[in-house]
C-alpha positions as CSV (number, residue, x, y, z in Angstrom):
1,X,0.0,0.0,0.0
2,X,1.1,3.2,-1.0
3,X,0.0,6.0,2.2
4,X,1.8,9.6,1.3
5,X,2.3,10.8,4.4
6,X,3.1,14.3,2.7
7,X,0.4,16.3,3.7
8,X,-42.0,9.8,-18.8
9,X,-44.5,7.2,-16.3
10,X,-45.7,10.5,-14.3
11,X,-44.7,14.1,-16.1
12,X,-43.6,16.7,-14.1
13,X,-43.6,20.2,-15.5
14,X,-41.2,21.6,-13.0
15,X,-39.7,25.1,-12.9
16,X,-41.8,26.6,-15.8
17,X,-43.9,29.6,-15.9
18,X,-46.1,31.2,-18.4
19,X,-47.8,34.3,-17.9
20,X,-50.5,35.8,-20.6
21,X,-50.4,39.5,-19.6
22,X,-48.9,41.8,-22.5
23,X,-49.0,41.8,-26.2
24,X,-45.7,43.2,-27.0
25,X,-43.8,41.1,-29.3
26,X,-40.2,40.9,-30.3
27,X,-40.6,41.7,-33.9
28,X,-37.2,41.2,-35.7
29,X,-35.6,41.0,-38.8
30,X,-36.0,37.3,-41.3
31,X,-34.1,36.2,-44.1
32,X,-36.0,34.8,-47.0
33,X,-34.6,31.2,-46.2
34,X,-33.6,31.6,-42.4
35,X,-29.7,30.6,-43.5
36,X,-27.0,32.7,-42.5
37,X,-26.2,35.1,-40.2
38,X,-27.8,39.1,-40.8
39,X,-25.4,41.8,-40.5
40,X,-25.0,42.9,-36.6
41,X,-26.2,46.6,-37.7
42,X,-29.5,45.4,-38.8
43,X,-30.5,43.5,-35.9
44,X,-32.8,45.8,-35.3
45,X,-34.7,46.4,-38.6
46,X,-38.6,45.7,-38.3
47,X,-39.7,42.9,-41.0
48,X,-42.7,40.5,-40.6
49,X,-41.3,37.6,-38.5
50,X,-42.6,38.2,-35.4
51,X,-41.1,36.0,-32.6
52,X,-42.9,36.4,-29.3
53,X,-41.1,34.6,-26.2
54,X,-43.7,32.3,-25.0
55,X,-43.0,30.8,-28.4
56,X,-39.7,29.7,-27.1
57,X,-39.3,26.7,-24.6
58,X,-36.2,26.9,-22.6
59,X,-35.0,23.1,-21.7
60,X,-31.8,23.3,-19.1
61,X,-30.0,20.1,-19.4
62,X,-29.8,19.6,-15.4
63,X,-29.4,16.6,-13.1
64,X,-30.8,15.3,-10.1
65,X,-28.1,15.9,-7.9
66,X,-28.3,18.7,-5.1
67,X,-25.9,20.8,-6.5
68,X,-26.9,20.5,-10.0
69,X,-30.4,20.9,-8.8
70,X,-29.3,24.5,-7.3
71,X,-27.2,25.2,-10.5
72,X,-30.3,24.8,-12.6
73,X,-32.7,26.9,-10.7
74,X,-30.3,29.4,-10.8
75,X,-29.5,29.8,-14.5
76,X,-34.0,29.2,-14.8
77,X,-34.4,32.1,-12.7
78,X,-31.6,34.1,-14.5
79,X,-33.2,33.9,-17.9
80,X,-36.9,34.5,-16.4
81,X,-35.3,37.7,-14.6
82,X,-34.2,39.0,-17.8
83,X,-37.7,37.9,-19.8
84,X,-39.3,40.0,-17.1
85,X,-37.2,43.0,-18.0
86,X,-38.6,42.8,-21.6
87,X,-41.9,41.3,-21.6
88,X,-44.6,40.0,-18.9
89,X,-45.1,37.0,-21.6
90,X,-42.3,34.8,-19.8
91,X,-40.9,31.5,-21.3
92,X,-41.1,28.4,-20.4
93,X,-38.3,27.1,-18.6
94,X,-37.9,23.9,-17.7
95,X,-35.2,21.3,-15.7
96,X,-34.8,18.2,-17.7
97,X,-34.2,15.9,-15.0
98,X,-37.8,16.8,-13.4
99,X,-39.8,16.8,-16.8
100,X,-40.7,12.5,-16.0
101,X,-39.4,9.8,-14.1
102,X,-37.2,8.1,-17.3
103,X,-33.7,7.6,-16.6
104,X,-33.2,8.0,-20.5
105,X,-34.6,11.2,-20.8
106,X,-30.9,12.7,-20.6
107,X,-30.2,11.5,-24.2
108,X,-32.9,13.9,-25.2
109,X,-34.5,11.3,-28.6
110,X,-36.6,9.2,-26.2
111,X,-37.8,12.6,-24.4
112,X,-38.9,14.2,-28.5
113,X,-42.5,12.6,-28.1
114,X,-43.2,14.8,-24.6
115,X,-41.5,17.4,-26.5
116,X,-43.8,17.4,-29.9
117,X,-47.3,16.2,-27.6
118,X,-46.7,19.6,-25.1
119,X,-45.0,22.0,-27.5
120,X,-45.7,21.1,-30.8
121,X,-49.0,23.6,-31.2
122,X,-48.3,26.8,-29.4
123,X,-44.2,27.1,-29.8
124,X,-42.0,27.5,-32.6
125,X,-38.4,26.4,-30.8
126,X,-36.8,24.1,-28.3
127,X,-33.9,25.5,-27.2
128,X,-31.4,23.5,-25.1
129,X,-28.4,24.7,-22.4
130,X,-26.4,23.4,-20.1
131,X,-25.9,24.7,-16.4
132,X,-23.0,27.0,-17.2
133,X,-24.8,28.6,-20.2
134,X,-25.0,32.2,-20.0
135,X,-28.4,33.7,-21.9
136,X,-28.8,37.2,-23.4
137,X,-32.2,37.1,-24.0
138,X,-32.8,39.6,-26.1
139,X,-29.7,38.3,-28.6
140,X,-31.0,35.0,-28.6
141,X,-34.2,36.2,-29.5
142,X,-32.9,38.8,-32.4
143,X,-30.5,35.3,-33.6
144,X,-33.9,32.9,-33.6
145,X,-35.9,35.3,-35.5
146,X,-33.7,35.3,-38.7
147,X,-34.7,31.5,-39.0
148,X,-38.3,30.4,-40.7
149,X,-39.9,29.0,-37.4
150,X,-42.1,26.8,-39.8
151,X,-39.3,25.1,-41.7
152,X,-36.8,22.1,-39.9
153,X,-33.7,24.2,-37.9
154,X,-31.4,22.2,-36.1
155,X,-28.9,25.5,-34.9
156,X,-25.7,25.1,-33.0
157,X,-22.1,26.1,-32.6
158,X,-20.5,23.5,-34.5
159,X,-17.9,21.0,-33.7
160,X,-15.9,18.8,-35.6
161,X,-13.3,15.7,-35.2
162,X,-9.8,15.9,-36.1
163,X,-9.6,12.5,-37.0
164,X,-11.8,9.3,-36.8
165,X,-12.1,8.3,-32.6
166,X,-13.6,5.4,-31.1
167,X,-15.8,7.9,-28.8
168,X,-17.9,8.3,-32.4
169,X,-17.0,4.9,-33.4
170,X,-14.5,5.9,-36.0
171,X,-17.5,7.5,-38.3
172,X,-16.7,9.8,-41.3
173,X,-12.9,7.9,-41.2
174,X,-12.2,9.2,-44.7
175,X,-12.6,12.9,-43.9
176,X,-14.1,13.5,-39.9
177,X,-13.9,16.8,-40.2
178,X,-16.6,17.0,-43.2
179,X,-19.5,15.9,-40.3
180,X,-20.4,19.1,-37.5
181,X,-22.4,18.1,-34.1
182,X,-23.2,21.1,-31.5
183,X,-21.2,22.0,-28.6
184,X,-24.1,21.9,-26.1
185,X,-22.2,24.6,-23.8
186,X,-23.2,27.1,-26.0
187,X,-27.0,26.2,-26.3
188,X,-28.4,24.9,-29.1
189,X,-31.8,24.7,-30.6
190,X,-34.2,22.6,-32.8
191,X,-37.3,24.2,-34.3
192,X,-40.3,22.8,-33.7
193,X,-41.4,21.3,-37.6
194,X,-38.0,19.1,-36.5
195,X,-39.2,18.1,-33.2
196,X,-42.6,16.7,-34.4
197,X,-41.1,15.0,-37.5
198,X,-38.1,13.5,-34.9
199,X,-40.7,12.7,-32.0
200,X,-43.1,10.9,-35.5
201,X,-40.0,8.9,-36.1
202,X,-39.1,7.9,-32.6
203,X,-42.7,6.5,-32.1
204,X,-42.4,4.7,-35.2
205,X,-38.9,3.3,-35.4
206,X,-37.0,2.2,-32.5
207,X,-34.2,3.8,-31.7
208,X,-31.1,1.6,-32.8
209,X,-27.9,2.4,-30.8
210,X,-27.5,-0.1,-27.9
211,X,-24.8,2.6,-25.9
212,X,-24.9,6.4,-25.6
213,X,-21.3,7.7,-25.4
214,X,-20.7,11.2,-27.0
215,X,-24.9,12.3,-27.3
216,X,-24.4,15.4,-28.9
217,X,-22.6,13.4,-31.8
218,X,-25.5,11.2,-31.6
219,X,-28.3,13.2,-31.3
220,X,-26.7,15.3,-34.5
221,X,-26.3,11.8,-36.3
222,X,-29.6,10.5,-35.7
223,X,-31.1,14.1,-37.0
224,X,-29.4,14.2,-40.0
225,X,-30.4,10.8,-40.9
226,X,-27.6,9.3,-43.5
227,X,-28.2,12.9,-45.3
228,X,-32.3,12.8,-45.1
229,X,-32.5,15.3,-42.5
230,X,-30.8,18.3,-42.0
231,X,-27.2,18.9,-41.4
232,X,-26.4,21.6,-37.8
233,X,-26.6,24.9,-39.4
234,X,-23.5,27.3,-37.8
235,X,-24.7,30.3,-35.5
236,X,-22.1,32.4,-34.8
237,X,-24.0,34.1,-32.1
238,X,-23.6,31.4,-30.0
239,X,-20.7,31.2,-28.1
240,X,-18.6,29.4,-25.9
241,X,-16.4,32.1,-24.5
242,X,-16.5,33.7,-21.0
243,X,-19.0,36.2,-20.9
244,X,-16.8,38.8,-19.5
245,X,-14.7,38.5,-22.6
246,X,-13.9,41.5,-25.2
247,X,-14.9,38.2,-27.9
248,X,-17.7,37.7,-26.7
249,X,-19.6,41.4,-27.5
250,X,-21.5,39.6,-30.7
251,X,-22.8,36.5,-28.6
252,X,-26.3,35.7,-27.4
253,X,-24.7,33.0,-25.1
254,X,-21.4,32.7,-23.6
255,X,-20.0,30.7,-20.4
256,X,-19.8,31.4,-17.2
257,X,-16.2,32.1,-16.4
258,X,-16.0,32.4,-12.4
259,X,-16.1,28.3,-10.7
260,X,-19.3,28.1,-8.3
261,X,-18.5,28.6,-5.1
262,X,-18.6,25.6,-3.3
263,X,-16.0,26.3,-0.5
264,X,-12.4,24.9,-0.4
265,X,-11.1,21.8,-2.2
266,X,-11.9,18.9,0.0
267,X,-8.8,17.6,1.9
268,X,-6.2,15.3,0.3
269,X,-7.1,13.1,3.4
270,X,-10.8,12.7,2.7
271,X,-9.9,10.8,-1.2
272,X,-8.8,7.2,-1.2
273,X,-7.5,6.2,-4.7
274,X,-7.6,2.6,-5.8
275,X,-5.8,1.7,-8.8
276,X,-6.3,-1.1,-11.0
277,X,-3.5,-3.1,-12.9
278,X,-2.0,-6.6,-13.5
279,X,1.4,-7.9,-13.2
280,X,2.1,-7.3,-17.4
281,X,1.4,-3.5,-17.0
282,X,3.7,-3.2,-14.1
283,X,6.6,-2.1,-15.7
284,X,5.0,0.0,-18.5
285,X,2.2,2.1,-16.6
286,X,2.6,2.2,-12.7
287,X,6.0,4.5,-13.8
288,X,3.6,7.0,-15.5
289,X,1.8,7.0,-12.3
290,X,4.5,7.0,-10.4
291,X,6.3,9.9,-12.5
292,X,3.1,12.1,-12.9
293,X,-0.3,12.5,-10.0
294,X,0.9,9.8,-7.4
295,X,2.1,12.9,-5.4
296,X,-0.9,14.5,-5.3
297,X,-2.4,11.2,-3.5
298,X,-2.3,10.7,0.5
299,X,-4.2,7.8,0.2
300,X,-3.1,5.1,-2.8
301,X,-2.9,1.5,-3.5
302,X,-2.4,-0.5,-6.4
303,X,-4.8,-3.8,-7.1
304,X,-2.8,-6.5,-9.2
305,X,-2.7,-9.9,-9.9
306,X,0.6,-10.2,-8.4
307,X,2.0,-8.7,-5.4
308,X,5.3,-6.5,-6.3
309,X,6.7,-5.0,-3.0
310,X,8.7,-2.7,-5.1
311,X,5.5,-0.6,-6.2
312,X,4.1,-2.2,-4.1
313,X,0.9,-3.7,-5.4
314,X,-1.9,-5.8,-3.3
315,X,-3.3,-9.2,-4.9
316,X,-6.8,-9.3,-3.7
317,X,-6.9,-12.6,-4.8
318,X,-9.1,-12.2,-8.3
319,X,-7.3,-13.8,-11.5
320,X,-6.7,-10.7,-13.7
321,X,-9.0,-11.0,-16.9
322,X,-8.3,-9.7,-20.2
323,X,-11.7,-7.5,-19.7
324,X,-14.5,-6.2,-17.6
325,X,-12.5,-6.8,-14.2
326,X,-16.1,-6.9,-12.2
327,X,-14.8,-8.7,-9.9
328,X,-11.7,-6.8,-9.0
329,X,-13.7,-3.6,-8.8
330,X,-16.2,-5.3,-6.2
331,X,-13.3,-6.6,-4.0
332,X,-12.1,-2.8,-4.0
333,X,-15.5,-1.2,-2.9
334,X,-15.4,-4.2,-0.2
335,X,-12.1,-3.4,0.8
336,X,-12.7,0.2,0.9
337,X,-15.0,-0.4,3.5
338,X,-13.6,-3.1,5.8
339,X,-11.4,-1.0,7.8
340,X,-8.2,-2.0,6.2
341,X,-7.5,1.0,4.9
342,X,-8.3,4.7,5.8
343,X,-11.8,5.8,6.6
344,X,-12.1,8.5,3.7
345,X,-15.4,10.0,2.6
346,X,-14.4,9.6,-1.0
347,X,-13.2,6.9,-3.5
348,X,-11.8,7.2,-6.6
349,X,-10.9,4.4,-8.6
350,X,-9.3,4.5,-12.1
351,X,-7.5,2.2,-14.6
352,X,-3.5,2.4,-14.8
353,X,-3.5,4.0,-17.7
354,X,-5.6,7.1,-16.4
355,X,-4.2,10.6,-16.5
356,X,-5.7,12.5,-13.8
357,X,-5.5,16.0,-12.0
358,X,-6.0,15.0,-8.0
359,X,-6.0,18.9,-7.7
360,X,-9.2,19.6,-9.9
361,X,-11.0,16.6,-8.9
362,X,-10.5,17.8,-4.9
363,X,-11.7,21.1,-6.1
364,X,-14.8,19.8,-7.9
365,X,-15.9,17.7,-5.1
366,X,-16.1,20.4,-2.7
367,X,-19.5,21.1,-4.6
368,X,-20.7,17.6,-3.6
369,X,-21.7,16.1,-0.2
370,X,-20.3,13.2,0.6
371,X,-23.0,12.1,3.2
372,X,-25.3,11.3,0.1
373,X,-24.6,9.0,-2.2
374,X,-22.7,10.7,-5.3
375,X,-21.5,8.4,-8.0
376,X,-19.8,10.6,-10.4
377,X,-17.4,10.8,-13.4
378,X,-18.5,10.6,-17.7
379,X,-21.6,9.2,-17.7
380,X,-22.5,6.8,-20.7
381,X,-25.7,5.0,-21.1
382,X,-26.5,1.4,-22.3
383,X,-30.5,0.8,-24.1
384,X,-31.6,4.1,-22.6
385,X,-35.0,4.3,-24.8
386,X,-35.5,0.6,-23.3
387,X,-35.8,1.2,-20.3
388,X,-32.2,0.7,-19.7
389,X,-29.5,2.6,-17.3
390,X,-26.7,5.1,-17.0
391,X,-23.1,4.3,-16.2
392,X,-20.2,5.9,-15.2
393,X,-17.4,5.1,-17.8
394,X,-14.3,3.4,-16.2
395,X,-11.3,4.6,-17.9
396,X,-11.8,8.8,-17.1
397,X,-12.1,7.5,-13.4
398,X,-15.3,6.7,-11.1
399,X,-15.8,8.7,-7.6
400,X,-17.8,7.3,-5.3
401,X,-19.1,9.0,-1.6
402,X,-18.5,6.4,1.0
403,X,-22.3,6.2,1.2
404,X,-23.1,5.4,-2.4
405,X,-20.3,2.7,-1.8
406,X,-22.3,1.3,1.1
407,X,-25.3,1.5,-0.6
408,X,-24.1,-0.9,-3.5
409,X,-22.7,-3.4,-1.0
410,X,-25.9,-3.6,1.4
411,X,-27.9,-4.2,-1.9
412,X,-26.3,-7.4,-2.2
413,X,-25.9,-6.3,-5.9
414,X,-22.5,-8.7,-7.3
415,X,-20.8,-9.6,-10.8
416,X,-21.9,-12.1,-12.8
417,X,-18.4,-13.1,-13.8
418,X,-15.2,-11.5,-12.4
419,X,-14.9,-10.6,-16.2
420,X,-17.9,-8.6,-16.4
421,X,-17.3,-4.8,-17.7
422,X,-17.4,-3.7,-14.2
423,X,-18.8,0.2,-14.6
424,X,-22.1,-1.7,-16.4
425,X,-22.5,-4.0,-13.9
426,X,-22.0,-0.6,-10.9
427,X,-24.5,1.0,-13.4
428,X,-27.7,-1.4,-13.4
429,X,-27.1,-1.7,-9.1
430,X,-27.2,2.1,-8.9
431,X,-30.4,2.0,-11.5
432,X,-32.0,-0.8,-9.2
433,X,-31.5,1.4,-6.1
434,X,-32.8,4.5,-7.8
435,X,-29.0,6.2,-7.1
436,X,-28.2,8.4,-10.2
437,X,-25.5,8.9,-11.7
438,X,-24.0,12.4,-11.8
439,X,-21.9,13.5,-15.0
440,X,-18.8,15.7,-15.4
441,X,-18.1,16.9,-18.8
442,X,-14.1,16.9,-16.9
443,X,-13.6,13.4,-16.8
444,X,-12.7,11.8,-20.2
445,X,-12.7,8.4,-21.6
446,X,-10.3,8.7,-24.1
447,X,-7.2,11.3,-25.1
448,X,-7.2,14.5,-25.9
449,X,-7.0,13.6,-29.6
450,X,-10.5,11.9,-29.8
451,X,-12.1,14.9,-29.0
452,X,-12.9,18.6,-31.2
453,X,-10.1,20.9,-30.5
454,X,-12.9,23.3,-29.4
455,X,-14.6,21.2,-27.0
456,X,-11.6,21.5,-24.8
457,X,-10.9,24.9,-25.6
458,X,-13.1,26.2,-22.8
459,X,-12.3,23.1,-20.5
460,X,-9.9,22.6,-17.6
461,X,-9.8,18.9,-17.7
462,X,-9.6,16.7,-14.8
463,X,-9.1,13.3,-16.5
464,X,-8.0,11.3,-20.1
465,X,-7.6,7.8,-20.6
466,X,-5.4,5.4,-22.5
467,X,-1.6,5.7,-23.7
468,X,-2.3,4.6,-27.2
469,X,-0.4,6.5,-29.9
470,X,0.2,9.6,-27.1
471,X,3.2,10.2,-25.1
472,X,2.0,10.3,-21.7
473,X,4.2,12.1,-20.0
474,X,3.8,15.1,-22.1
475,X,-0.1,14.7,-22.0
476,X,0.1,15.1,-18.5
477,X,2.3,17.8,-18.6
478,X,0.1,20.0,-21.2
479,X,-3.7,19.0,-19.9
480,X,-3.4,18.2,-16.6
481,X,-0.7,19.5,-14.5
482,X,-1.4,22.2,-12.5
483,X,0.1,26.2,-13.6
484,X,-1.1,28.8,-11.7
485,X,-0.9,30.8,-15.2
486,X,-2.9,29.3,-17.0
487,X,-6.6,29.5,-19.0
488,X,-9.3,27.3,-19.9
489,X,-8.1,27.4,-23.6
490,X,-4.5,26.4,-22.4
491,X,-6.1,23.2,-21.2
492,X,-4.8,23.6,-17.9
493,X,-5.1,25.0,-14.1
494,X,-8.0,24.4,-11.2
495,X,-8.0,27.6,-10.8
496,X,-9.5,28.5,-13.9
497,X,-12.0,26.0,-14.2
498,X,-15.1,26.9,-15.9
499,X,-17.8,23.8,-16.1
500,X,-18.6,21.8,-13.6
């Protein structure tokens, strides 16, 4: 052991409001087609589209964890404040995670029938944003109106792949960069002709991906439909850059710059870190560890197949298998509670060929309590318009609170095989026990490489995964350690972190 003694059943309409008071509308200027963006100077111009708010539904990707919860009423009552300051016809606002009981509702398809059956007579968009978008109303509201409300829009700022990753399961490998998907940070919007012909086709088809990985490449895949829908048309208007920024004067949504304020980073003392590994990986990836965050741990041990004092790693007595590694995941959580090793109130567990900023992730769970049961990290999701579950994704690391880890055990929930894919198998306990899983953008599942340069741009990363075709070291060095001067765009610096 390693101890561094260096200090949709029932719908719920939450959070909306719609008030029928005043007949002021916003009337703007339109382009014949709706294409392209109108010169800034004539913004203001009086044609006949006339877009009135309570035409626009406001959906805030949220979850059902306390602190997301706040987050979310927070940014609602934000964009209500400044719908007030223009009109007494408010928007509807609503929190995702309270619209129905469905787990899948997160991946956004299975929740276009609600969509089209409440929306689809009396609105003319659905605009989507995340907890850290930043609205200006009235922008957002001059940037809709250049668009034909009664033709299909599918608006976004758009992203694109560098090269063909296994995150998007190496589609578009001739030329990646020819397909664009939205960067949901900067909001992005679906008009509603799309949402009833999408929500027609859901009904009517089944929706055919088993796992939901990247859903913003997915949902922009499964609109534009092998070339039979439309493609994400580019608004330049909406933004990903910190709203205080001199770049940002043209945008009608930008990020939040400033971290919330969730107190101090939890102590290095409250985090237990379990790695996992096998005797064949001893010499090629414990060094990385070794050479790169191990410092930043108090609390460390390494899980083999074979006991190496010079490491020193701990057989728990599971064979090592070739994948899934259930079981030597389980006999973690077990010993994490047995008393053998530190009482912490967190646990982190990752693979040995993780990358990871300790700093960041101490800093991000000082939003969380640890006396509920938090399971977070990149959520992925397996048959979610089947009723099925979410998961937290192994490789870009799993946090658990001590009581979500006492939770799981008490459930009697175990692996089917000690070769199961172990964050499944965590994932349909937590669904059984109605424990959800909370998502981080931070955490990655793959290396910098698989994902758009832009995505990270306004990131400060706490994790990557795998050491294929990368150096390490060096990806450590530029993403992930810690340099008091850095930016989001540098990749770099808790400090600076902007999404949570």
């Amino acid at each position: 052991m390693l101890w561094n003694n260096k200090p949709r059943s029932g719908s719920k309409v939450a959070a909306g409001c719609l008030v029928l008071l005043s007949a002021f509308h916003f009337t703007l200027a339109a382009g014949g087609s709706g294409k392209g963006p109108q010169n800034q100077d004539d913004t203001h111009v009086i044609h006949n589209n006339q877009l009135d708010l309570r035409e626009i539904v406001f959906i805030i990707q949220s979850q059902s964890n306390d602190f997301h919860v706040r987050q979310a009423e927070r940014r609602r009552d934000e964009l209500l404040q400044q719908a007030h300051g223009l009109t007494e016809k408010l928007p509807l606002v609503l929190l995702l995670h309270s619209l129905s009981e469905n787990e899948g509702d997160w991946s956004i398809l299975p929740l276009l029938p609600y969509l089209s059956q409440s929306f689809g007579k009396n609105s003319s968009w659905i605009v989507f944003l995340e907890e850290e978008t930043d609205v200006r109303m009235t922008e957002l509201v001059q940037v809709l109106a250049k668009f034909d409300q009664n033709k299909e829009w599918f608006l976004g700022k758009p992203l694109h792949d560098q090269e063909s990753t296994i995150i998007h399961h190496y589609a578009f490998a001739e030329n990646p960069s020819v397909f664009k998907y939205p960067d949901f940070a900067a909001a992005w919007a679906l008009s509603i002709p799309l949402v009833v012909r999408l929500a027609n086709k859901v009904k009517a088809e089944p929706l055919k991906s088993d796992f939901t990985i990247d859903l913003k490449h997915e949902v922009a895949l499964y609109i534009w439909d092998t070339g039979k829908g439309p493609h994400l048309t580019a608004v330049p208007e909406l933004c990903t850059e910190p709203r205080d920024s001199p770049q940002a004067r043209h945008c009608a949504t930008t990020l939040i710059s400033e971290p919330p304020l969730c107190g101090e980073p939890v102590d290095k003392a409250d985090v237990f870190v379990a790695v996992k590994t096998c005797q064949k990986f001893h010499s090629e990836r414990v060094p990385v560890i070794k050479k790169t965050w191990e410092k930043d741990a108090l609390f460390l041990e390494y899980y083999s197949d074979h006991a190496d004092p010079a490491i020193p790693t701990i057989n728990l007595g599971v064979p090592n298998t070739e994948r899934g590694h259930c079981g030597k995941t389980f006999a973690i959580l077990q010993r994490f509670l047995s008393g053998t090793v530190p009482n912490t109130k967190w646990l982190l567990v990752v693979d040995d060929d993780t990358l990871i900023s300790l700093p960041r992730l101490r800093a991000l769970l000082s939003c969380y309590d640890p006396s509920e049961p938090v399971c977070l990290g990149e959520r992925y999701g397996y048959g979610l318009s089947q009723g099925g579950y979410s998961y937290i994704t192994g490789g870009g690391g799993m946090v658990f609170s001590r009581e979500a880890v006492v939770q799981l055990l008490k459930s009697g929930c175990k692996c089917y095989s000690d070769d199961a894919p172990d964050d499944m198998v965590l994932g349909m306990c937590l669904n059984a026990l109605g424990l959800p899983i909370t998502h981080s953008p931070l955490f990655h599942q793959a290396r910098p490489e698989d994902y758009a340069r832009a995505f990270l741009a306004h990131q400060v990363p706490i994790s990557f995964h795998k050491h294929w075709n990368i150096d390490p070291l060096a990806v450590y060095d530029k993403w992930l350690k810690d340099d008091s001067r850095a930016k989001p765009s540098d990749g770099l610096n808790e400090s600076a972190k902007t999404e949570l």
